[in-house]
C-alpha positions in Angstrom: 5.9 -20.9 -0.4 2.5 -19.1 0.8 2.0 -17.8 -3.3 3.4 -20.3 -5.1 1.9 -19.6 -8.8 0.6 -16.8 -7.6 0.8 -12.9 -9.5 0.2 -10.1 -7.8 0.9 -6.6 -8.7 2.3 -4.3 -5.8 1.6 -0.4 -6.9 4.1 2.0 -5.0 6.9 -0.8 -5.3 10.2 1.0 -5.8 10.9 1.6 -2.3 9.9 1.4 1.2 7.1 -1.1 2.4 6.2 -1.5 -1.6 9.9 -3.0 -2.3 9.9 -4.9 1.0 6.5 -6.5 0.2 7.7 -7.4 -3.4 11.1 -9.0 -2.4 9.2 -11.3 0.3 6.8 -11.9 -2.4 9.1 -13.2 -4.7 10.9 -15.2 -1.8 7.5 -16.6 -1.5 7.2 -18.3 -4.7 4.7 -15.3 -6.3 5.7 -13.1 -9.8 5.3 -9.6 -8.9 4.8 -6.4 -11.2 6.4 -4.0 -9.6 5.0 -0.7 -10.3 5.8 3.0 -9.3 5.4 6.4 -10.8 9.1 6.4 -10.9 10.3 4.2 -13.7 14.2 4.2 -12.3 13.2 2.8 -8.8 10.4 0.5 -10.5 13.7 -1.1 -12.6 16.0 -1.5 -9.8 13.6 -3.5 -7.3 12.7 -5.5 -10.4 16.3 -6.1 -11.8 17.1 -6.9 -7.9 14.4 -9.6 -7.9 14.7 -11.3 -11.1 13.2 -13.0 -13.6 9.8 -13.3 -11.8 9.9 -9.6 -11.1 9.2 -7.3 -13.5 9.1 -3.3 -13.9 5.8 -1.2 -14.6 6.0 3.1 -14.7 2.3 3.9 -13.2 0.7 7.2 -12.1 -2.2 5.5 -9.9 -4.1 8.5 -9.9 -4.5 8.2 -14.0 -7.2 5.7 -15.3 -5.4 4.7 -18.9 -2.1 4.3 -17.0 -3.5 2.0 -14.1 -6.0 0.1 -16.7 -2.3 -0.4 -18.9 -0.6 -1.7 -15.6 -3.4 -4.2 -14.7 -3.2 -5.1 -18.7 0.8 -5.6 -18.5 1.0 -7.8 -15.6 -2.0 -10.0 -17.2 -0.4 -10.3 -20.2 3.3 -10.9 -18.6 2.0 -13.7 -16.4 -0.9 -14.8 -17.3 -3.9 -13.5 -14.5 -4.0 -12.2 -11.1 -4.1 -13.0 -7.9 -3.3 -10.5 -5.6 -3.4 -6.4 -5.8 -1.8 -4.0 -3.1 -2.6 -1.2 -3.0 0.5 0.2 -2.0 1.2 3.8 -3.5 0.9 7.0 -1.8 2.5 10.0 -0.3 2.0 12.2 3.0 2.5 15.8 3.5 2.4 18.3 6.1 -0.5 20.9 7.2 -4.3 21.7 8.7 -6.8 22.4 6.6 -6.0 26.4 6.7 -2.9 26.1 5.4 -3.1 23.4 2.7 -3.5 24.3 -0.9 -6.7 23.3 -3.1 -3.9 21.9 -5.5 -1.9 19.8 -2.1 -5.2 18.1 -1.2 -6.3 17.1 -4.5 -2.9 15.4 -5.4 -2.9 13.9 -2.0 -6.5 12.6 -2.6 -5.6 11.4 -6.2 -3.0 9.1 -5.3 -3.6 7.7 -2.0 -7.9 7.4 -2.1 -8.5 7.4 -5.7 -5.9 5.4 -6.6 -6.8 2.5 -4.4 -10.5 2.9 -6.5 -9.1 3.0 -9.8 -6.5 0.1 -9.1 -9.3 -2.0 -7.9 -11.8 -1.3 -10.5 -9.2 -2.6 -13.4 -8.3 -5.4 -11.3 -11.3 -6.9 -10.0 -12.2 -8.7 -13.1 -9.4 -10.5 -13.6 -8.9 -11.3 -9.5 -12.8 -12.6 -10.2 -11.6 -14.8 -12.7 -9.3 -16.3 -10.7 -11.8 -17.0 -8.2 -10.2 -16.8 -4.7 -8.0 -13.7 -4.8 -7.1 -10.9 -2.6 -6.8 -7.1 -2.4 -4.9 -5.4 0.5 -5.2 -1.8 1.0 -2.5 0.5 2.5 -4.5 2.5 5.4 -2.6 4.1 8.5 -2.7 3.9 12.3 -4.2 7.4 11.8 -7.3 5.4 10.2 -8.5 6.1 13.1 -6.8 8.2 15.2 -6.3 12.1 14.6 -2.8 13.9 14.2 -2.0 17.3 14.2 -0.8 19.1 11.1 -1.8 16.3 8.8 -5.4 17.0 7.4 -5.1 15.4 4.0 -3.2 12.8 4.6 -5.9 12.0 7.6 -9.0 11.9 5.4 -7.4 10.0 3.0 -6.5 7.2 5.3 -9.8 7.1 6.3 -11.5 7.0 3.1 -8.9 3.8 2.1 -10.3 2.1 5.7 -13.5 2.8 4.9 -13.6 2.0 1.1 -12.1 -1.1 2.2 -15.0 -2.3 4.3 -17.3 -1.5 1.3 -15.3 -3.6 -1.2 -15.3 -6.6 1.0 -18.8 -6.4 1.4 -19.2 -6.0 -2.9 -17.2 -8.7 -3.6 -16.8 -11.6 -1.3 -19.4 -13.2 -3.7 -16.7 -12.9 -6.3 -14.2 -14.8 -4.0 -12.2 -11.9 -3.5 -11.4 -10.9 0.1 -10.4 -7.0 1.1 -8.4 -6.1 4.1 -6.4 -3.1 4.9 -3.1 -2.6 7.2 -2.9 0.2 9.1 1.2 1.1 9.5 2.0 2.9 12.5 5.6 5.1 11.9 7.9 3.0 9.6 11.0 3.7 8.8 10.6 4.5 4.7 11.1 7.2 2.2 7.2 8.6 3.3 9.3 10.0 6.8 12.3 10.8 4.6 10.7 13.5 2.9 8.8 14.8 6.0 12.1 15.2 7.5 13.2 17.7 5.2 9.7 20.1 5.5 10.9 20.6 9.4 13.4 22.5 11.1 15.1 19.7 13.5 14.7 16.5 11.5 16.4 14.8 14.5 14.2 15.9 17.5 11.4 15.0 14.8 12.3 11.6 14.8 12.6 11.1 18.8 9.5 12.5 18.3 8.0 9.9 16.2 9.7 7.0 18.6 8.7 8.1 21.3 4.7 7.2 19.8 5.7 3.8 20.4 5.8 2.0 23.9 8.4 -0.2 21.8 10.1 3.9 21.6 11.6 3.0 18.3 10.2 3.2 14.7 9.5 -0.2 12.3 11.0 -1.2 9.4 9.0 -1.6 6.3 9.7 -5.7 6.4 7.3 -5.6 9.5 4.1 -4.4 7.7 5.5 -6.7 4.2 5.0 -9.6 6.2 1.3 -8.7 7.5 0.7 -8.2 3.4 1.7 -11.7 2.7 -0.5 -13.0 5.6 -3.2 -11.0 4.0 -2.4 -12.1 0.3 -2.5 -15.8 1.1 -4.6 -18.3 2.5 -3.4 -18.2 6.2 -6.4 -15.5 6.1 -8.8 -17.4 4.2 -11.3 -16.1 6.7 -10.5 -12.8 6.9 -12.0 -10.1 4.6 -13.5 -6.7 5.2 -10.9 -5.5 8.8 -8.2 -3.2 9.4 -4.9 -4.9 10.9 -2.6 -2.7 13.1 1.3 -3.1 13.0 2.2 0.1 14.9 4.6 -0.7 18.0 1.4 0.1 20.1 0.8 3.1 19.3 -3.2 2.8 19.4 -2.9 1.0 22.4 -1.8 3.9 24.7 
């Protein structure tokens, strides 16, 4: 039971990696506020988890809503130990051909919404005094991709941001890491496969990234989270880890 009496609150929870992080949480002996922008998946995953689960509707990229989220799952359970910084959403196209309006949704959700998460957070993770944050960053962190400008820069930002967090507030007794996904199986590639033409050659596509040639499930990067989350990392703040298949190792 690695977060035993432990709360944490998992933005972008109602499916995917989020959902598979808060079920192993659970299993883990932590209470979870699940939290996602849509209210009927937020329920389900909580319902599904019981009592030491519950349900939070969130935009991420709106200050009142996250400082109301941080509020509700301090007042549910009492503190908070562990924020993940979970939510976000990808999207096709180069710099050219995005739309003002694409980027600065993208850029909303996925960079500012890991600052604005954090900043209502912190205080009470302080409180606590040996508490964790764990940021959602990507393989493509640091590696390019075609077609994918926004999503790119706001990986980067997240990976980078993270580094500068650890550094603010491992005084507080917080520590800061990041994972860096490679392709997962989750609704993100879902909705990616209806912008292309041949959602099936797609898909080789993204398996054949792998020297493992097959794509991971969203339990693969949950249980790098709860290493992060607990004290098997005690001494690890501040660094990206990779869970890609080997992607970055080609």
């Amino acid at each position: 039971m690695k977060l035993a009496n432990k709360v944490a609150l998992i933005t972008g929870a109602g499916a995917g990696i989020g959902a598979a992080t808060a079920e192993l949480f659970i299993k883990d002996g932590a209470k979870v506020l699940v939290a996602d922008r849509d209210a009927a998946l937020a329920a389900s995953v909580a319902a599904a988890l019981g009592d030491n689960a519950h349900p939070c509707t969130a935009d991420v990229s709106k200050a009142a809503e996250v400082q109301a989220m941080v509020d509700l799952c301090v007042s549910r359970f009492g503190g908070l130990d562990v924020l993940v910084n979970n939510a976000g959403f990808g999207c096709l196209g180069t710099v050219e051909t995005l739309t003002e309006e694409t980027w600065d949704d993208l850029m909303a959700v996925d960079l500012k919404g890991v600052f604005l998460c954090s900043k209502y957070a912190i205080p009470h993770l302080r409180a606590r005094g040996s508490s964790a944050i764990v940021n959602m960053a990507s393989t493509i962190s640091v590696v390019g991709i075609r077609d994918r400008a926004a999503y790119v820069a706001a990986k980067g930002g997240v990976a980078a941001l993270t580094r500068a967090m650890a550094l603010d507030h491992a005084p507080d007794g917080i520590r800061v890491n990041s994972v860096a996904p490679g392709v997962i199986a989750s609704s993100y590639y879902d909705r990616m496969f209806e912008q292309v033409p041949d959602a099936a050659a797609f898909k080789r596509g993204l398996e054949a990234r792998s020297p493992l040639n097959k794509m991971g499930e969203p339990i693969d990067i949950a249980k790098m989270v709860l290493f992060l989350a607990s004290e098997d990392s005690r001494f690890a703040t501040g660094a990206m880890f990779t869970v890609d298949g080997g992607y970055t190792a080609w």
